[in-house]
Structure formats: C-alpha cells, structure tokens
matplotlib code that plots the C-alpha trace (Angstrom):
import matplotlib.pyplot as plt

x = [0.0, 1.2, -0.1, 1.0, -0.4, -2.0, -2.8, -6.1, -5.4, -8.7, -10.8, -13.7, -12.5, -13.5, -16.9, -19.0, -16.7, -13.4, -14.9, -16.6, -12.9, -11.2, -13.5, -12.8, -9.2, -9.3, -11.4, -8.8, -7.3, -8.1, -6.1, -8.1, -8.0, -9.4, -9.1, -9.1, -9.8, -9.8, -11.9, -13.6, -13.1, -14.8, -13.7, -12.4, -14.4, -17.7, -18.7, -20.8, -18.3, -15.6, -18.4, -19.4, -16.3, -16.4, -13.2, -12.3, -9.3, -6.2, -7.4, -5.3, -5.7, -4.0, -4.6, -4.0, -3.1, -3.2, -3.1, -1.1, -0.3, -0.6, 3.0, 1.8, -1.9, -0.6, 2.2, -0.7, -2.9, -0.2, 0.6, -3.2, -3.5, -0.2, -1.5, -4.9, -6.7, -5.5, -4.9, -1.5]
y = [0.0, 3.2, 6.6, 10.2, 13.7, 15.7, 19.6, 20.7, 23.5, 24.0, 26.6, 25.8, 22.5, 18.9, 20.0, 18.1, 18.6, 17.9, 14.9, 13.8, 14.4, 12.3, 9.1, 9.2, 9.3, 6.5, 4.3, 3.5, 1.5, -2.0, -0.7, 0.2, 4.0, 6.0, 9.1, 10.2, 13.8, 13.5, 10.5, 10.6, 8.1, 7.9, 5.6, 7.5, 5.8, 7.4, 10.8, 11.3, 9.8, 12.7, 15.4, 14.5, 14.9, 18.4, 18.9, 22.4, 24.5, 24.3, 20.8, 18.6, 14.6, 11.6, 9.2, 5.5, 2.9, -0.4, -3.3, -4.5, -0.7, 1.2, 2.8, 4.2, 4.9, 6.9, 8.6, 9.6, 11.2, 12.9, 14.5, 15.3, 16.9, 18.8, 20.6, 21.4, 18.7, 19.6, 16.8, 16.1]
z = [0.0, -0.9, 1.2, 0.1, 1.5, -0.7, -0.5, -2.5, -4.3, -6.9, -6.3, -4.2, -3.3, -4.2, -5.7, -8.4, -11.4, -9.9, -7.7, -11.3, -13.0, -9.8, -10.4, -14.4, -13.2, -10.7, -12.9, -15.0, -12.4, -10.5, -7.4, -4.4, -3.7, -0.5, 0.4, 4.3, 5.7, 9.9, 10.7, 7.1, 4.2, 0.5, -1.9, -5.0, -6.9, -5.7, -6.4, -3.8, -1.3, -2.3, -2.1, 1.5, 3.3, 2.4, 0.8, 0.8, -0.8, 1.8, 3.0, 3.4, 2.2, 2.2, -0.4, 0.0, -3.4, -2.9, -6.0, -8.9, -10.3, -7.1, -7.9, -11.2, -10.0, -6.8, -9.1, -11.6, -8.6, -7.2, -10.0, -10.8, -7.1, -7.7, -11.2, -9.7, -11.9, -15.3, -18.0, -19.1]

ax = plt.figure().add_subplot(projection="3d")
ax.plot(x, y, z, "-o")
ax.set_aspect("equal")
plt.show()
C-alpha cells in the first residue's frame, strides 16, 4: 500500500466537477483508492463519497493505493492533485 499527503489546491475544493474528473481518473485502475480527511473516508471511486467529506481549498488529504499498479496509480494522482486537476 502506498499513502502520500496531498494539499487541495482547486478553487472551491473537491466539488462536483473535480470529484466527477477524480472518479474518471481513478477508474482507469483495479487498485483500491481512498481518500481520508480526519476520521472521514470515501472511496475514489464514488462521487458522492468525495463530495461529503467536504473537501475544501487548503485541505489537506491523504490518499491511500493499494493493487497490482498502485506505484503508477498513486504517481498519476499525485501528480493530478499537484497541477490542480489539469490533464497532461
């Protein structure tokens, strides 16, 4: 299992569209991806699961990978936290 930190940094936080542009990212994967804020966990595959722990800009997250790829999954997301959910 991989875990990494993660500062949001898009405007208005984990809202609809970048929860909705998270899950298309993640769903390219098999491995098994959570994200925790405090005592809160969602799944990254589940929209609504991102939305309600109330991400907002300046949170901080930390993203846990586990599966076959997890190396190149969690590489991918970090990257995809780090330029505010732009595509390569």
């Amino acid at each position: 299992m991989i875990q990494f930190e993660v500062t949001v940094t898009v405007e208005g936080g984990l809202h609809a569209r970048p929860a909705a542009l998270l899950v298309n990212r993640s769903a390219q994967s098999q491995a098994k991806i959570t994200l925790s804020k405090g005592d809160k966990q969602a799944d990254v595959r589940s929209i609504l699961g991102i939305m309600t722990l109330g991400v907002t800009q300046g949170d901080k997250l930390i993203v846990s990978v586990e599966g076959e790829d997890e190396e190149k999954v969690a590489s991918s997301l970090q990257q995809f936290f780090e330029q505010s959910f732009e595509s390569e």
